[in-house]
PyMOL CGO cylinders between C-alpha atoms (Angstrom):
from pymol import cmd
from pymol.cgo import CYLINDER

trace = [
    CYLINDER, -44.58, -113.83, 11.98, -45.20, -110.38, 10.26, 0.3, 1, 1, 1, 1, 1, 1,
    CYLINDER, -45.20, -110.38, 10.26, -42.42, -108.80, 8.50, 0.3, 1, 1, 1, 1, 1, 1,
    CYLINDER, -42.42, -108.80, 8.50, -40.95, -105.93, 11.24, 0.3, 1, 1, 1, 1, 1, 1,
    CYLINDER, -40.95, -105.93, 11.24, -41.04, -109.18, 13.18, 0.3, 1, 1, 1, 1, 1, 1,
    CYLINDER, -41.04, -109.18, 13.18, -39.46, -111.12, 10.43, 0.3, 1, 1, 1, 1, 1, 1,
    CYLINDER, -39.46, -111.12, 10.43, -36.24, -108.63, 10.18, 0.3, 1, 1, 1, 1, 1, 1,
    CYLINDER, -36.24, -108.63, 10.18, -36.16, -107.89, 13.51, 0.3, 1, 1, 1, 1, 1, 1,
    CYLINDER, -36.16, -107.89, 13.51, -34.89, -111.44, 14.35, 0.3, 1, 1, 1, 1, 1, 1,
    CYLINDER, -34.89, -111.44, 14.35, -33.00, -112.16, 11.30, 0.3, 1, 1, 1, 1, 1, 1,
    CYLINDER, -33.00, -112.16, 11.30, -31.90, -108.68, 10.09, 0.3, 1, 1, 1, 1, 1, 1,
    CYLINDER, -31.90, -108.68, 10.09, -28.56, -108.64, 11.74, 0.3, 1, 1, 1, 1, 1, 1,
    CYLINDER, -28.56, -108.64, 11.74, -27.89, -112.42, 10.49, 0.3, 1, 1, 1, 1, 1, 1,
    CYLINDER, -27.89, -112.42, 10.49, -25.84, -110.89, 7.86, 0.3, 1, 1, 1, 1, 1, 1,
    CYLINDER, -25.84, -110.89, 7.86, -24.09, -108.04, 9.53, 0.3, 1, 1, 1, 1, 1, 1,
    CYLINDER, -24.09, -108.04, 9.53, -25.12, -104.96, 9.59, 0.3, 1, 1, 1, 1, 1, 1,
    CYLINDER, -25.12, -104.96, 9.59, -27.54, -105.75, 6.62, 0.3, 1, 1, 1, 1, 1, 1,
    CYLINDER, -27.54, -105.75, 6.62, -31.22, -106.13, 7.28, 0.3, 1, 1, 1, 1, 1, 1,
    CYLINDER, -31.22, -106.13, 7.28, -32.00, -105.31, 3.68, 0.3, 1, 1, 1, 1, 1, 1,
    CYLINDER, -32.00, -105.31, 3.68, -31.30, -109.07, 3.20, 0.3, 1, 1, 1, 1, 1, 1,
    CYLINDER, -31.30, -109.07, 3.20, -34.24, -109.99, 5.52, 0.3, 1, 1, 1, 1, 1, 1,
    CYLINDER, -34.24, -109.99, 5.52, -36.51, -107.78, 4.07, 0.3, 1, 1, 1, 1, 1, 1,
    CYLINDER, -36.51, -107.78, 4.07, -36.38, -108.86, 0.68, 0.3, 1, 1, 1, 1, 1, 1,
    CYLINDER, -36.38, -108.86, 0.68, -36.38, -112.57, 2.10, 0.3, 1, 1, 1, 1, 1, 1,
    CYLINDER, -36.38, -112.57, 2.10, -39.45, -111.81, 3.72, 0.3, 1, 1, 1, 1, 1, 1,
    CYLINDER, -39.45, -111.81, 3.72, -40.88, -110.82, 0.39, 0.3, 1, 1, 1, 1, 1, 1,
    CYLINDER, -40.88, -110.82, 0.39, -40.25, -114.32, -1.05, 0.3, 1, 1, 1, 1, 1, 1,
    CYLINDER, -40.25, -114.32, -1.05, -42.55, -117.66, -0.29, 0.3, 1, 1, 1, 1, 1, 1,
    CYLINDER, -42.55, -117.66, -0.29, -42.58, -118.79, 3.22, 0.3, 1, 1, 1, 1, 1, 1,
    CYLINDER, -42.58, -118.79, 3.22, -44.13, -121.87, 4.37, 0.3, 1, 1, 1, 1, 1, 1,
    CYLINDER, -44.13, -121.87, 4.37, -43.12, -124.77, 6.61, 0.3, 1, 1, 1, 1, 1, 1,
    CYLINDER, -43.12, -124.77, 6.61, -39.60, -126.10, 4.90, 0.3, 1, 1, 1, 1, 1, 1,
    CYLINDER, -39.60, -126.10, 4.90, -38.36, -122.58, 6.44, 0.3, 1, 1, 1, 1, 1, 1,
    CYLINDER, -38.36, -122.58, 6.44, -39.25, -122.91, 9.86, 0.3, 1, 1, 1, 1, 1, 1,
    CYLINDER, -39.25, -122.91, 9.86, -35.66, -124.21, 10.45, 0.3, 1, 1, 1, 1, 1, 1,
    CYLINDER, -35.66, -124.21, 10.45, -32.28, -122.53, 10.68, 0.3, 1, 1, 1, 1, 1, 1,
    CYLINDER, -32.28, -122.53, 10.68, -31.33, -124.00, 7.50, 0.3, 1, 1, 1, 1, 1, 1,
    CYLINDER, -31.33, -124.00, 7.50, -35.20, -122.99, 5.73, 0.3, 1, 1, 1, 1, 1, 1,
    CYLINDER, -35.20, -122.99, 5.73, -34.97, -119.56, 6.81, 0.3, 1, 1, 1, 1, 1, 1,
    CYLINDER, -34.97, -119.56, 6.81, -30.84, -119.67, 5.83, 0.3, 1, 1, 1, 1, 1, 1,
    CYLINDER, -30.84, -119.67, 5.83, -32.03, -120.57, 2.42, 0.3, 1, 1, 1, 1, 1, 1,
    CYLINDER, -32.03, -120.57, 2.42, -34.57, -117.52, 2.21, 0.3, 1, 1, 1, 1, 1, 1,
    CYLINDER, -34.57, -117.52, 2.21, -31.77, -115.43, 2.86, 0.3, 1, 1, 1, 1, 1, 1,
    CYLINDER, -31.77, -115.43, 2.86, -28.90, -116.71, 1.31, 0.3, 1, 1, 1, 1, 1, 1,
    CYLINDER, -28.90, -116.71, 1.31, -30.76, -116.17, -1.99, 0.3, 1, 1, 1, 1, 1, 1,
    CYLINDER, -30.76, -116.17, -1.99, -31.79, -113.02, -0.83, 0.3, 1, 1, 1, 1, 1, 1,
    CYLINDER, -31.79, -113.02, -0.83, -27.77, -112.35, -0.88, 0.3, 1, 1, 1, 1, 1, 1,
    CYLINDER, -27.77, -112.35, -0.88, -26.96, -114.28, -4.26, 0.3, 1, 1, 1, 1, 1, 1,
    CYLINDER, -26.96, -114.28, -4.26, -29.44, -112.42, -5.73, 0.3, 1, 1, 1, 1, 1, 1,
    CYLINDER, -29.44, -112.42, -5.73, -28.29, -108.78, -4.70, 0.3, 1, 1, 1, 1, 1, 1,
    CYLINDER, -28.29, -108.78, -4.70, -26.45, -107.24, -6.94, 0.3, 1, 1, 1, 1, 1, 1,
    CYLINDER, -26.45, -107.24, -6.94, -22.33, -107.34, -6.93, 0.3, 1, 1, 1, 1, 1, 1,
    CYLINDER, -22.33, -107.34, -6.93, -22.07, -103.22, -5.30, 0.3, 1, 1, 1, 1, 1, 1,
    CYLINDER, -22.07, -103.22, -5.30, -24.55, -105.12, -2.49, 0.3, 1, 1, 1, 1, 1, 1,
    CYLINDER, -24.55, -105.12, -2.49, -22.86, -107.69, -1.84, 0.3, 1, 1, 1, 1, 1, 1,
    CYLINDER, -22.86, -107.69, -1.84, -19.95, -106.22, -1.77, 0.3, 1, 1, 1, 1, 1, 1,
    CYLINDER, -19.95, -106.22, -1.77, -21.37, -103.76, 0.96, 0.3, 1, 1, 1, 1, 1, 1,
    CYLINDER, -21.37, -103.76, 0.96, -22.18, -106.73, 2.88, 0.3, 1, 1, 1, 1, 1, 1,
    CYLINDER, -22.18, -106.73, 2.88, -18.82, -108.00, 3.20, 0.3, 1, 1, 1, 1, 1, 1,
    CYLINDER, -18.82, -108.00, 3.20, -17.24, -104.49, 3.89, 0.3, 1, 1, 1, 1, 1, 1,
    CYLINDER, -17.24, -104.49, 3.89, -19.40, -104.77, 6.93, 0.3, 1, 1, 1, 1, 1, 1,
    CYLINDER, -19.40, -104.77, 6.93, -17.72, -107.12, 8.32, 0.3, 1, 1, 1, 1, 1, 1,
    CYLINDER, -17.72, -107.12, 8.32, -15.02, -106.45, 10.86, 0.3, 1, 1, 1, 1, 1, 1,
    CYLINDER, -15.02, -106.45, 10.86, -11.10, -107.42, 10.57, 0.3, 1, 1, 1, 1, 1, 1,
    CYLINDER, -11.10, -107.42, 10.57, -10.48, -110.21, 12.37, 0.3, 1, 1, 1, 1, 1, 1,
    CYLINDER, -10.48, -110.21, 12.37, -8.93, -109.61, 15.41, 0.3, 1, 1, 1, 1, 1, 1,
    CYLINDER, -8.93, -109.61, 15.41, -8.67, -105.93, 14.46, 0.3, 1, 1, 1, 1, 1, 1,
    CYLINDER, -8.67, -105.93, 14.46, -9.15, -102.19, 15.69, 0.3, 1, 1, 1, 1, 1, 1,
    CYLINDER, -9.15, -102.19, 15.69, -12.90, -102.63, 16.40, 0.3, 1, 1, 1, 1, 1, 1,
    CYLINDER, -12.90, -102.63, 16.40, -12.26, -105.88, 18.62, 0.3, 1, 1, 1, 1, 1, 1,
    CYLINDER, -12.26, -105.88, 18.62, -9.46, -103.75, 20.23, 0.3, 1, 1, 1, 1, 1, 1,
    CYLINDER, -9.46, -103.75, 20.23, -11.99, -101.27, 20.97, 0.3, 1, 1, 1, 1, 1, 1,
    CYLINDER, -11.99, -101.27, 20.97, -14.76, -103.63, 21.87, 0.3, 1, 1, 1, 1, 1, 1,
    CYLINDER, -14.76, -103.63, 21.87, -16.74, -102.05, 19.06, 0.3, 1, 1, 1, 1, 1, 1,
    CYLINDER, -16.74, -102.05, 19.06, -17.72, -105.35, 17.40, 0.3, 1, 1, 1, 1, 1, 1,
    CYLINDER, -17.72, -105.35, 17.40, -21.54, -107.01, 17.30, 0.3, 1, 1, 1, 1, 1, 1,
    CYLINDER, -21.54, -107.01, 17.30, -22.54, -109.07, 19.74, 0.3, 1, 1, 1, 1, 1, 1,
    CYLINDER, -22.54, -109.07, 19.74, -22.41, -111.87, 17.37, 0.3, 1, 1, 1, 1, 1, 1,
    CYLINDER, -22.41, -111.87, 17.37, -18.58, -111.02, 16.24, 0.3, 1, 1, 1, 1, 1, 1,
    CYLINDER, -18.58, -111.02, 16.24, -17.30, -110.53, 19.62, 0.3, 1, 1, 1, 1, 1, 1,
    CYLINDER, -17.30, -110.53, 19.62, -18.75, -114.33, 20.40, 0.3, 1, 1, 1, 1, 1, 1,
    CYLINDER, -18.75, -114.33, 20.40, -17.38, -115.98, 16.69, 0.3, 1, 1, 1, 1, 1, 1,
    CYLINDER, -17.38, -115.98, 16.69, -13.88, -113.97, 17.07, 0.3, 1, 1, 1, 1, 1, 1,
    CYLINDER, -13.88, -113.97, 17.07, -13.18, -115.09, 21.41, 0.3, 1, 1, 1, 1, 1, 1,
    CYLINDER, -13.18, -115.09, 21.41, -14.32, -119.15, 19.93, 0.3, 1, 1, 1, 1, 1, 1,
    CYLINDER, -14.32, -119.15, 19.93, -11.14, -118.73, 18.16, 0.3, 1, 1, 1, 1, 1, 1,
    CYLINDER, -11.14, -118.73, 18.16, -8.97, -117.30, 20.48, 0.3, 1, 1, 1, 1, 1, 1,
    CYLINDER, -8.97, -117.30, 20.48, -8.82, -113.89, 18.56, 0.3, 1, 1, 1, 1, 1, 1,
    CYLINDER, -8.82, -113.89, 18.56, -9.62, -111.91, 21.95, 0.3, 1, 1, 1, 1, 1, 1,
    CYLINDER, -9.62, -111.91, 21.95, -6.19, -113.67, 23.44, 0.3, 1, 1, 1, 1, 1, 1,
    CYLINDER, -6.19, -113.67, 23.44, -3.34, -112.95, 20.89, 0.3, 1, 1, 1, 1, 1, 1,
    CYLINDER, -3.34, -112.95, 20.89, 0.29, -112.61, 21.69, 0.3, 1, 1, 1, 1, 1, 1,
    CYLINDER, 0.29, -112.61, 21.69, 2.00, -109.20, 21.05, 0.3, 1, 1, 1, 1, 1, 1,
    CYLINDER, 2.00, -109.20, 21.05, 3.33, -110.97, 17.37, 0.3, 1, 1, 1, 1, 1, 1,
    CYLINDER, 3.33, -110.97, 17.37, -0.11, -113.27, 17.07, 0.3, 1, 1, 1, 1, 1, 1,
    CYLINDER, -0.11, -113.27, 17.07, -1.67, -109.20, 16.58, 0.3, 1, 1, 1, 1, 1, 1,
    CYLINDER, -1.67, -109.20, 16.58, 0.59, -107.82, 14.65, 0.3, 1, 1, 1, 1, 1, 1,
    CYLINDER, 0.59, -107.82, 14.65, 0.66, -110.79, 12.15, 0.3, 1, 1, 1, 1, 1, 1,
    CYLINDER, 0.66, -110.79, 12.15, -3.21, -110.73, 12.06, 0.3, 1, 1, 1, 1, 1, 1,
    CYLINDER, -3.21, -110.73, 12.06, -2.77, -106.32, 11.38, 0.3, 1, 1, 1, 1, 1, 1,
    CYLINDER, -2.77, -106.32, 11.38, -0.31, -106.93, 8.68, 0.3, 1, 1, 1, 1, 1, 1,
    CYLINDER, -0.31, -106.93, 8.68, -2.49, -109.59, 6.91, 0.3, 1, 1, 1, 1, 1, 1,
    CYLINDER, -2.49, -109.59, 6.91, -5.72, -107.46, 7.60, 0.3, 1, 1, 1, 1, 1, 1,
    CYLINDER, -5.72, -107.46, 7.60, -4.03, -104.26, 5.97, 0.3, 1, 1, 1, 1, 1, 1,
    CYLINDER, -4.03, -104.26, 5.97, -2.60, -106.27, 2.97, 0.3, 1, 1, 1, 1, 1, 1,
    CYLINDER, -2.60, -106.27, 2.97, -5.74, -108.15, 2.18, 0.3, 1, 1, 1, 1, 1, 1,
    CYLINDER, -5.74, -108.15, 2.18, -7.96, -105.05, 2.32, 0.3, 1, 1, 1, 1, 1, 1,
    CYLINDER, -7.96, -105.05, 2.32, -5.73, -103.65, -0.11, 0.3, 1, 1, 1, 1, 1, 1,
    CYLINDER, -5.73, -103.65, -0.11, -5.18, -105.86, -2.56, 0.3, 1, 1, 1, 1, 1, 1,
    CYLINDER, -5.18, -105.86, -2.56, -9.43, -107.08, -2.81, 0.3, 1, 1, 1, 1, 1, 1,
    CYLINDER, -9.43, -107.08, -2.81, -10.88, -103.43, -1.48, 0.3, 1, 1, 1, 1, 1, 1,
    CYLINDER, -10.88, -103.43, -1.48, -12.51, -105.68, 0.97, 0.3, 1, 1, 1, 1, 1, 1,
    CYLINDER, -12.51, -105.68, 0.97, -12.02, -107.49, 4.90, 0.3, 1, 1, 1, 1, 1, 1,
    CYLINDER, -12.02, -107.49, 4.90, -10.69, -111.23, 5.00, 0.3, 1, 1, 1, 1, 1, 1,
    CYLINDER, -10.69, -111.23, 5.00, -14.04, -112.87, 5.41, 0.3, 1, 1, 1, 1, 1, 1,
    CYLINDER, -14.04, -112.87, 5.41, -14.13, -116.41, 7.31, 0.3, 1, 1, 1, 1, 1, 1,
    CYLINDER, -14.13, -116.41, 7.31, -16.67, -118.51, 9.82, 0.3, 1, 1, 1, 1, 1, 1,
    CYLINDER, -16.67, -118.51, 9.82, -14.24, -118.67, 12.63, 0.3, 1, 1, 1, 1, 1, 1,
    CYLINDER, -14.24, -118.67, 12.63, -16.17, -120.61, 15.06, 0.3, 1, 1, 1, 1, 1, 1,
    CYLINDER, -16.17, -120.61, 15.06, -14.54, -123.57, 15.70, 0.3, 1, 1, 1, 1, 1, 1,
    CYLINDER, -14.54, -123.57, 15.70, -11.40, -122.44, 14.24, 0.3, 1, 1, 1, 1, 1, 1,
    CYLINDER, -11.40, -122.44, 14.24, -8.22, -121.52, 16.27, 0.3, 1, 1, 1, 1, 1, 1,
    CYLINDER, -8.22, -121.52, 16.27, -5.88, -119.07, 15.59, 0.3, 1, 1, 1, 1, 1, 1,
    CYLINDER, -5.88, -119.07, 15.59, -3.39, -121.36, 13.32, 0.3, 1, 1, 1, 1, 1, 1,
    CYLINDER, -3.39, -121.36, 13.32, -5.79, -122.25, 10.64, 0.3, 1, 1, 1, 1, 1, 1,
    CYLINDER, -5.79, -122.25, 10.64, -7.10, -118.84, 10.36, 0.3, 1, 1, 1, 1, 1, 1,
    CYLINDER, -7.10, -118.84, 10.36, -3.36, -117.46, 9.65, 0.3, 1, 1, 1, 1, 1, 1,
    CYLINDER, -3.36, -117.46, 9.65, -3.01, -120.48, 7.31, 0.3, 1, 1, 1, 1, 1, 1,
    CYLINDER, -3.01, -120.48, 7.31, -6.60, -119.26, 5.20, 0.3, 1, 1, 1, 1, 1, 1,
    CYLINDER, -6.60, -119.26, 5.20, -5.58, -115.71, 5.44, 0.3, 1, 1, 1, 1, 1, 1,
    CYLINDER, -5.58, -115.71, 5.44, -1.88, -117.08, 3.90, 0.3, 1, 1, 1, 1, 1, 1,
    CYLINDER, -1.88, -117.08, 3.90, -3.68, -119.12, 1.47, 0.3, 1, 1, 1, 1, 1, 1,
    CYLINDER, -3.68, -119.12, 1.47, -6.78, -117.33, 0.52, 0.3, 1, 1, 1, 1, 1, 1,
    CYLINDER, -6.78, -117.33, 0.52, -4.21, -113.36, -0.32, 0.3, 1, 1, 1, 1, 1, 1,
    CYLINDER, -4.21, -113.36, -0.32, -2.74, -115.43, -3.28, 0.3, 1, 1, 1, 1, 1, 1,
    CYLINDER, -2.74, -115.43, -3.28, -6.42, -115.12, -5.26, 0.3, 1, 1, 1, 1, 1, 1,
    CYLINDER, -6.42, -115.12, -5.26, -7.33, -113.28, -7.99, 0.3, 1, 1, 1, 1, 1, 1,
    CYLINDER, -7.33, -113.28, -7.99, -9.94, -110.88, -7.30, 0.3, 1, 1, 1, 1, 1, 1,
    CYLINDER, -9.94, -110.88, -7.30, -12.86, -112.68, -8.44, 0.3, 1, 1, 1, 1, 1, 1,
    CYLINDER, -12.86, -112.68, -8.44, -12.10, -116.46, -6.70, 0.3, 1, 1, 1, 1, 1, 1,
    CYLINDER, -12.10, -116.46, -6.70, -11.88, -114.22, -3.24, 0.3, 1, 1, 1, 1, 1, 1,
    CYLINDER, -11.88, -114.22, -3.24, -15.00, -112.27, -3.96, 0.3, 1, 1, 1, 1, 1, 1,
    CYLINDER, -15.00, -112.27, -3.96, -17.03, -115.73, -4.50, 0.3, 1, 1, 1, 1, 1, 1,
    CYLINDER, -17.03, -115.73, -4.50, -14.73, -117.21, -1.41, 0.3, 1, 1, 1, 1, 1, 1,
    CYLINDER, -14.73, -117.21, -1.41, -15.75, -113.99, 0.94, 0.3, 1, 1, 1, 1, 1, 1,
    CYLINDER, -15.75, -113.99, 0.94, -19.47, -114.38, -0.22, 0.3, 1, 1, 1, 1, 1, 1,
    CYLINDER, -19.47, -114.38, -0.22, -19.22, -118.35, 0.70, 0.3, 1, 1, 1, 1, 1, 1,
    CYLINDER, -19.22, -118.35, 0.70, -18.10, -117.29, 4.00, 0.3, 1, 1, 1, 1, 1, 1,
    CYLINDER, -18.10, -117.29, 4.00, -20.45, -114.57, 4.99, 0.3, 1, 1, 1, 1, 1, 1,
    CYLINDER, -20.45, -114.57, 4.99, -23.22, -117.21, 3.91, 0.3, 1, 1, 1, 1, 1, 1,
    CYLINDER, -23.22, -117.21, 3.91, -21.73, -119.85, 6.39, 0.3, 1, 1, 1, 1, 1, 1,
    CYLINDER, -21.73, -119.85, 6.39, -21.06, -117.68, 9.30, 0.3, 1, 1, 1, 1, 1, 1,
    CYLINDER, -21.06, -117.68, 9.30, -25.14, -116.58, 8.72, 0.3, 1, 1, 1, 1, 1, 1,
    CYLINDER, -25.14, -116.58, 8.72, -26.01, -120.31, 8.60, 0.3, 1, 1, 1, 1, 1, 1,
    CYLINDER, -26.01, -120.31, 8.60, -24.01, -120.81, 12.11, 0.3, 1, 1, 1, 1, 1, 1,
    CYLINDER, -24.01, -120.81, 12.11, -25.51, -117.88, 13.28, 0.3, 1, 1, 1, 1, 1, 1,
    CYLINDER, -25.51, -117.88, 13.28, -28.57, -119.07, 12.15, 0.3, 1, 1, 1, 1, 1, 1,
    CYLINDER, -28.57, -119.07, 12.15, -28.30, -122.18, 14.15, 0.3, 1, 1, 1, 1, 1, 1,
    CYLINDER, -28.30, -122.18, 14.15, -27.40, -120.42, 17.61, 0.3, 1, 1, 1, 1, 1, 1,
    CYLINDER, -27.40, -120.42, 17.61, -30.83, -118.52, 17.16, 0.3, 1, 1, 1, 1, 1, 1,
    CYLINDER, -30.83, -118.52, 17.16, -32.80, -121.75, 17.01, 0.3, 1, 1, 1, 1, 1, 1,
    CYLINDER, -32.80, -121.75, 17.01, -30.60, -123.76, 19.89, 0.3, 1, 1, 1, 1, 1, 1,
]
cmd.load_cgo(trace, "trace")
């Protein structure tokens, strides 16, 4: 496929940041990436190789879970699916406000949204991560975040070739 065609199918992989396809498309293609997991790869390091101030930008384009955009129905398409597979569209009065307090605290101490593949997850463990994952230094949660953003891109990537 040509390039617009190339970031028009992958350029919202990693949200809101087609940049990453674009300079993927740049790299070698040939049949190992005609996979979810080959054209994951061309991306991924696309992403590892972008500079910190990128990737950083990539994960402040992610949404809070379970926060004022979902509220608002303002998330991607792709968000709104991962967040309802874990039961974030159906929280209790308290399930919310836990999830706002943790959002609030954790984008205050890292500068940065809790990042984590929810699909699959339900609402428990993702409370437990969030619990877990606040007590890291800066640097462990910005590698963590990245991890994430890659593995929610890989399931992502999967759903596209299903």
């Amino acid at each position: 496929m040509n390039r617009l065609e190339f970031v028009k199918l992958f350029g919202g992989v990693f949200e809101h940041s087609p940049w990453i396809a674009e300079r993927a498309y740049e790299l070698e293609i040939g049949p190992a990436h005609d996979c979810a997991t080959g054209v994951h790869n061309l991306l991924a390091r696309s992403f590892r190789a972008a500079s910190r101030s990128e990737r950083l930008g990539v994960l402040n384009a992610h949404p809070d879970l379970a926060g004022k955009l979902a509220a608002a129905k303002k998330l991607t398409e792709d968000s709104t699916r991962e967040q309802a597979s874990a039961g974030l569209d159906h929280l209790t009065d308290a399930e919310r406000e836990r999830f706002q307090a943790l959002n609030t605290a954790y984008v205050e101490r890292f500068g940065f949204p809790f990042i984590m593949a929810v699909k699959g997850q339900g609402k428990g463990a993702i409370l437990q991560a969030f619990e877990d994952r606040i007590g890291n230094d800066e640097n462990t949660e910005f590698d963590t975040a990245c991890r994430q953003v890659e593995k929610i891109a890989l399931l992502r990537l999967k759903d596209t070739f299903s």
